[in-house]
Every structure is written in C-alpha cells, then in structure tokens.
C-alpha positions in Angstrom: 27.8 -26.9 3.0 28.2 -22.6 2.4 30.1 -23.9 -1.2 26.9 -26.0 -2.0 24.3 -23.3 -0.6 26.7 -20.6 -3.0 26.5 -23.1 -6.1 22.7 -23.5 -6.0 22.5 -19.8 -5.7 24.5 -19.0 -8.2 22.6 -21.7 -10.9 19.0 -19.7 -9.8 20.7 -16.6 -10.7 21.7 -17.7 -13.2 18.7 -19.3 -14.6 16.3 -16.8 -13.7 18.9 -14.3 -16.0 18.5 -16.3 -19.1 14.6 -17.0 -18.4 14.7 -13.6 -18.4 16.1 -12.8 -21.6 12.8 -14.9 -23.0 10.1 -11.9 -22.1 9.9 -10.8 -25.9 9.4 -7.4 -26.4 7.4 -8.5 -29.8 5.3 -10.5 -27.8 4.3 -8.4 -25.6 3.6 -6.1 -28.5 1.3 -8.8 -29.7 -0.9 -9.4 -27.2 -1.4 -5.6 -26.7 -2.0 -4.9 -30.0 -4.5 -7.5 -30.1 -6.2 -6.8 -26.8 -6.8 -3.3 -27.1 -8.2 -3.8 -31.1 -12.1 -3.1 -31.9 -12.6 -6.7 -31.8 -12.5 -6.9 -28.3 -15.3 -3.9 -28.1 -13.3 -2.2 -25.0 -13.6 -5.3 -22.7 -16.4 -3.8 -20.3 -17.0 -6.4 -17.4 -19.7 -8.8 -18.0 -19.7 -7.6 -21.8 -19.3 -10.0 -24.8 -15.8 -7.8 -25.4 -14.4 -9.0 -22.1 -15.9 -12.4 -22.5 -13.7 -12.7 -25.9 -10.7 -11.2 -23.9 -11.3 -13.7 -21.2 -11.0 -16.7 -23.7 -8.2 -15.1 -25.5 -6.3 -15.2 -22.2 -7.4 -18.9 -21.8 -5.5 -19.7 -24.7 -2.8 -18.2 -24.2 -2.4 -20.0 -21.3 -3.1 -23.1 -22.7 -0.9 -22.7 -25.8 2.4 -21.7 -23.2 1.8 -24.6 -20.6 0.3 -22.6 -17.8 -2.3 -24.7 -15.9 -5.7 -24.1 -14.6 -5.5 -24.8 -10.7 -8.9 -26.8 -10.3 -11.5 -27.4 -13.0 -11.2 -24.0 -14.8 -9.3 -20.9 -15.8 -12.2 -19.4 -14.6 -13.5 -17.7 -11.5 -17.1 -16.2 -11.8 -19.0 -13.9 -10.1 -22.7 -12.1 -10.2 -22.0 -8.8 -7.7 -24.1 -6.0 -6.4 -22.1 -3.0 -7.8 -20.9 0.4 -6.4 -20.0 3.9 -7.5 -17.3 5.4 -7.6 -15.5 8.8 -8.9 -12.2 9.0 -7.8 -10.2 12.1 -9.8 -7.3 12.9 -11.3 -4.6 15.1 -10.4 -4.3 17.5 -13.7 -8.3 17.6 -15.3 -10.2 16.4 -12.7 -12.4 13.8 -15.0 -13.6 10.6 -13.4 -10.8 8.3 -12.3 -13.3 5.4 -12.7 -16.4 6.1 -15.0 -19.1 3.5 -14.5 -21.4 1.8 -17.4 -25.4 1.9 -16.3 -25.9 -2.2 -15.4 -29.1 -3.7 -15.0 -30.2 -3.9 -11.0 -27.2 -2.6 -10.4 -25.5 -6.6 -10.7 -22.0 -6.6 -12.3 -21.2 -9.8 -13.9 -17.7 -10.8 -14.6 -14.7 -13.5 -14.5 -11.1 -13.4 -12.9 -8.7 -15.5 -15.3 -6.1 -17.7 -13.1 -3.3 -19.7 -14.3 -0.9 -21.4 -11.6 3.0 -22.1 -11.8 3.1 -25.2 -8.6 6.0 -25.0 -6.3 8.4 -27.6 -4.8 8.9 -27.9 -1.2 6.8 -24.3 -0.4 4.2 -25.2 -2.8 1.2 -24.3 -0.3 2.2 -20.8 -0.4 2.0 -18.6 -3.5 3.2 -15.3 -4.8 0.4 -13.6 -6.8 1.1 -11.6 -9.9 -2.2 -9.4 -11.4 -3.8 -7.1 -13.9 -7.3 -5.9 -14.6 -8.1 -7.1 -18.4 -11.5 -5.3 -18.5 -11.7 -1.3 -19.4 -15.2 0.6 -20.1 -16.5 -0.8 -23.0 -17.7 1.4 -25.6 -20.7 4.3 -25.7 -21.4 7.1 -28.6 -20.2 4.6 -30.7 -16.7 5.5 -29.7 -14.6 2.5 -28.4 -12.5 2.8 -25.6 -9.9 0.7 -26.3 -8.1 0.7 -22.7 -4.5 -0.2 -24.8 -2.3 1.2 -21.5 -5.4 0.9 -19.3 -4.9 -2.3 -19.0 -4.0 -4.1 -22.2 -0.4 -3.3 -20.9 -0.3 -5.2 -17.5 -2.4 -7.9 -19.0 0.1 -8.5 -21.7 3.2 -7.9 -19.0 1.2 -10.7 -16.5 1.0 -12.7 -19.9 4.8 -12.3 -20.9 5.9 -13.5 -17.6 3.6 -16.4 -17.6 5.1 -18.0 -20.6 8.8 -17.1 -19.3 8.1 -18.7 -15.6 6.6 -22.1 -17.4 9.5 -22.5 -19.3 12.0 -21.4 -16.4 10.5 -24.6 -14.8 9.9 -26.8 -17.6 13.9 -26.5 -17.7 14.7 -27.3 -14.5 15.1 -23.9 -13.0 13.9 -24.1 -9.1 10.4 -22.3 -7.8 10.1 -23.4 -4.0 6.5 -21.7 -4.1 4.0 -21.8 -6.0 2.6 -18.6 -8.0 -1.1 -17.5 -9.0 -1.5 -15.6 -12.5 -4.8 -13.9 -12.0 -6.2 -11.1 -14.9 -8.7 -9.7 -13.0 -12.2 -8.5 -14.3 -14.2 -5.2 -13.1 -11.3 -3.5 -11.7 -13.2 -0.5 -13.7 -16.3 -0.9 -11.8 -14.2 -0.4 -8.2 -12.0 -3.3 -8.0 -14.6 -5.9 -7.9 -12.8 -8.9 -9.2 -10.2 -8.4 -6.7 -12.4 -8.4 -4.0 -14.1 -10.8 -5.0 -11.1 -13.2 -5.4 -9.8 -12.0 -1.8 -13.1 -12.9 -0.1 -13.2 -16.1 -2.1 -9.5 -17.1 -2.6 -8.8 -20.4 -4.0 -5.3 -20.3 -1.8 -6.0 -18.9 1.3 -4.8 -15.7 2.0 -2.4 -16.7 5.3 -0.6 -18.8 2.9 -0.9 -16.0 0.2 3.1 -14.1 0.4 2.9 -10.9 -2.0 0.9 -9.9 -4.5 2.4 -7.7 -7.2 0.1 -5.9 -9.7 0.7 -4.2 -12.5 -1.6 -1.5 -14.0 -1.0 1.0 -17.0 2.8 0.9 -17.8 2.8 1.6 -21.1 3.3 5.2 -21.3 5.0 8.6 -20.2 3.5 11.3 -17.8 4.4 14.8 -18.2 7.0 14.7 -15.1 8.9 12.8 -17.1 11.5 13.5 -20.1 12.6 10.1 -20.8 10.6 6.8 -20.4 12.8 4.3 -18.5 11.1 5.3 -15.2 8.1 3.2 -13.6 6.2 4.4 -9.8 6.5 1.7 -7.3 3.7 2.5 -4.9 3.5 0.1 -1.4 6.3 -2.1 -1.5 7.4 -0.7 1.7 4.4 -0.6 3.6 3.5 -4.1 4.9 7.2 -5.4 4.1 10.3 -3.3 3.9 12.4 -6.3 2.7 9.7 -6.4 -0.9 11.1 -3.5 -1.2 14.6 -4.1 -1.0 13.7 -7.1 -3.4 12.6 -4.7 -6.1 15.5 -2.3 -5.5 17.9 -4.9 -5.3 16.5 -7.0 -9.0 16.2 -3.7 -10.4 20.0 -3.3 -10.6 19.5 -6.1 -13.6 17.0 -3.9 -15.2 17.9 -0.5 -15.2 14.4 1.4 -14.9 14.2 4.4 -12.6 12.2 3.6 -9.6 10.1 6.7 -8.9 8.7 7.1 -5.4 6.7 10.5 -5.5 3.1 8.1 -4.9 4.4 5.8 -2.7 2.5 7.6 0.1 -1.1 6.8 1.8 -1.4 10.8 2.1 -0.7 11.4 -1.6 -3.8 13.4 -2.5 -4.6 11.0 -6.0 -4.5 8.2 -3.7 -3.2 5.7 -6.2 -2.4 3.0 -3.3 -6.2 2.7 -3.0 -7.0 2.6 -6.4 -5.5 -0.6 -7.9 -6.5 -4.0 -7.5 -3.2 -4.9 -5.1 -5.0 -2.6 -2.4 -7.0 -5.9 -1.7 -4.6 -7.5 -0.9 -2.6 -5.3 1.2 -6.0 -4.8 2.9 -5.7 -8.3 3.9 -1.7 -7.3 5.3 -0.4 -9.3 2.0 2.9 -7.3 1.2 2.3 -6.0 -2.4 4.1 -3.7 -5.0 1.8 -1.8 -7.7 3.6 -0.5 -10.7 2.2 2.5 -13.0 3.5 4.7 -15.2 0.8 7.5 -14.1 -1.8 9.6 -16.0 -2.1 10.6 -19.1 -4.2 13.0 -21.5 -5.3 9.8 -23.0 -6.6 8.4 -19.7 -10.3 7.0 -20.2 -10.3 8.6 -23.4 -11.1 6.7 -26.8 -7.4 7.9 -27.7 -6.1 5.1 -25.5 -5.0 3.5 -28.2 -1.8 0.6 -29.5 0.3 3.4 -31.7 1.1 5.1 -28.5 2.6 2.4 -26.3 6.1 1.8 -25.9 6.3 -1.9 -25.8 10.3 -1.9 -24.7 9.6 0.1 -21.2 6.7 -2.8 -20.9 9.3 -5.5 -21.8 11.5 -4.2 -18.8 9.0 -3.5 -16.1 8.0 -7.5 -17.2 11.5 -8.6 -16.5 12.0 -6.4 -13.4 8.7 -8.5 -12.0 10.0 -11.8 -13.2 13.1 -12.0 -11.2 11.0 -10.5 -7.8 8.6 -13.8 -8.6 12.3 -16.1 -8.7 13.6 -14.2 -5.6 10.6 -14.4 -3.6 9.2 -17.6 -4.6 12.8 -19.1 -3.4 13.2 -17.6 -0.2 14.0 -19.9 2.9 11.1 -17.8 5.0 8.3 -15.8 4.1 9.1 -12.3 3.6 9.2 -10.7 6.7 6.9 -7.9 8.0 7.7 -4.5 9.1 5.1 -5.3 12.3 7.4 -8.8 12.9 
C-alpha cells in the first residue's frame, strides 16, 4: 500500500514538473504587452478599457480550454463606492487614486474560469489578480503594465498550464477558481464583492493566492530573482511551508520584510487576498513592491521583466498541485 501511495506521488511530481515547464515566458510576455497597450485605455473599472480587457480574458480562456463555472465568465456588479488614500513608503502619493464616478456607483465585472476537481471537487483553491488600473486623465494613459497587467498575465499563464496538466491525465483532487478581479483600484471592490457573493461558498473555499505587481525591482534590491510573500503564515503556517517547500523547484528569493500586520505600508490590507483572509481563508499575496513608476503613466511593457514573472507563475502552479491534492484541508494555526 506505502509502494502504491509513493508511486502516485512520485507520477504528480512528476507531472506537475513537466506541466510546469509549459508556463512560457513569451506568453506571458504576450498577454502583458497586450494588456497594458493604449488599446485597452488603462482598464479603469466600469470603463470601455476594462470592458475590452474583460473580453480579452474571456478568450483567452476560451481559446486554452478553461471553462465558465455556470452560464458566464462573468460576474457583475453595480456598487456604492468608497475612498481611499492609502501611501506609500518613499513619496508619499496616493496608494490608490480614485476616478470621480457618477453617484458615487462603481460598475464592474470579476472574470472566473474553473479547473473541476475529482474526489474533493466541492472545495476549491482560488488563484487572483485585479485586471483593472486607473484609466486615463490629462490625456495621459496609465497603462498599469506591473500594476496589474503582470498578475493578470501570471493568473492567465497558469490557467492554460493547469488545463492541460489535466487534459493529460495529471490528478487535481480539488477544484480551482481563476478569478481577475475588477476595481481592486477603487478599494478592493470586486473582491468583496465576490466574497459576499461567492459562487463556491467560502467554508468550502481552501486558499486563495493573489498575485499583484511582480514585474519589477524595488530599490532594496540588486538583483531581481526575489518576490515578498506577505500572509502565508497567518491563518495557516503549513501554506507557508507549501510555498517554502515548492520554491526549492524555483529558485526565487522569498523576502519576508512585509509579512507583518504592524508593517507601517500595510500591504496585507491592501490586496485583493485580504478578503479572503478576512473571511479566515489561508492566503499568500505576492509583490515585488513599489516603484518610481507606481500609478505613474510610466508604468509601462519596456520595463517588465517577463522571466522573474515566468517564475513567480511556476512557483504558484506547483502550490495549486500541492494543495489541490492534499488528503485534508490545510490545517489552521487556530486548529
């Protein structure tokens, strides 16, 4: 029984390795590229920029075999908005600027594609992103290319790689939710949203993992092979050992300096994973940090490096294998 339980193991790792090696750095070049162009008019919520981005991320899901769970890849919403101004560590500028709405209503739409399960399939993993950025205004365009063309492509990249890990017989006991979420910009609306309106419910809703700007270098870093993993110990300290543990595979230096509720930038709270973990859902947000380009028109494609965004992809995918096959949920620090 041990020798069978070691072979099946050993076929998933090996599996979820070559699976792996199918997260295309070009790709992911591609999508970013194209996301954070003019034609998508800096993908302000309820804008016709993010409405095109929305549809472009239909198709991708379409074209790569991801289905719709339901009737549509959609999930709508018509919300009363809020303010915000969260700051920086360095200049102090807005963390989140917000576009003048109409009566205050932000309109937008969370993109979902689902990955079903086996045996576990009532429970899912959820992977996210926030698509939308700020628009445009003085006829500059802010092109949000790291914030968050990068984590929508990385969400995107793993997609594609997970459908065909399964189309090929490679095993995923639970089931897992791709969900691009819109007006993160406008105070993480479409998360909230979704997490007061989940189309799994949230008990049978095992980690969320949410990835946001990782495309570029901060200035407390020489070299970019680093990414900050903020709250994978907080709800569950075995998430964390997960990441540690797949990161071996990967290589990336795991930087903890803002994995801290007290941190005075307060990143934790300023994600779209903070939903969940507000909702006790064990979550890891990855970031790269700040830059001078931050909400700044200068956010552009040229400056990504779409190799670091290739690895932090493939650090995620094998987290979604290990998880997603577990014999129990992950357990709970409070368990």
């Amino acid at each position: 029984m041990k020798k069978t339980i070691l072979i099946i193991l050993l076929f998933i790792s090996i599996s979820s390795f070559s699976q792996n090696k199918n997260i295309k750095e070009s790709s992911i070049c591609s999508n970013i590229e194209k996301l954070s162009s003019d034609d998508f008019l800096g993908r302000e919520s309820g804008k016709e920029g993010e409405k095109k981005a929305a549809e472009y991320i239909k198709n991708f899901f379409i074209t790569n075999e991801v289905p719709k769970i339901g009737h549509s890849y959609f999930q709508e919403f018509i919300v009363k908005g809020k303010r915000y101004n969260y700051r920086n560590e360095k200049n102090k500028k807005p963390f989140i600027q917000r576009a003048k709405q109409k009566n205050n209503k932000i309109k937008g739409k969370n993109v979902i594609g689902f990955i079903e399960g086996t045996e576990k399939k009532e429970e899912v993993i959820v992977v996210s992103a926030h698509y939308d950025h700020l628009g445009f205004r003085e006829e500059k365009i802010y092109n949000g290319a790291d914030d968050n063309a990068t984590g929508t492509a990385a969400v995107l990249e793993v997609s594609k790689a997970l459908s065909k890990y399964v189309k090929e017989g490679g095993k995923l006991k639970r089931s897992v939710l791709f969900i691009l979420m819109s007006a993160e910009e406008k105070g993480l609306i479409g998360s909230k949203h979704y997490t007061d309106n989940p189309i799994i419910p949230l008990k049978k809703t095992i980690a969320n993992l949410n990835i946001d700007m990782i495309g570029r270098k901060d200035k407390r870093h020489e070299k970019n092979n680093y990414i900050y993993i903020i709250g994978s110990d907080f709800i569950s300290k075995e998430l964390h050992e997960i990441n540690e543990k797949n990161n071996k595979k990967v290589g990336l230096e795991l930087d903890y300096r803002y994995n801290n509720i007290r941190d005075p930038n307060r990143f934790y709270f300023r994600s779209d994973h903070y939903n969940f973990a507000k909702n006790d859902i064990p979550c890891i947000f990855y970031f790269s940090g700040v830059h001078e380009d931050y909400h700044q028109p200068t956010d552009t494609f040229e400056k990504i490096d779409c190799k670091k965004v290739q690895k932090i992809s493939q650090l995620v995918f094998l987290n979604i294998i290990t998880i997603a096959n577990k014999e129990r949920r992950l357990r709970k620090n409070k368990d």
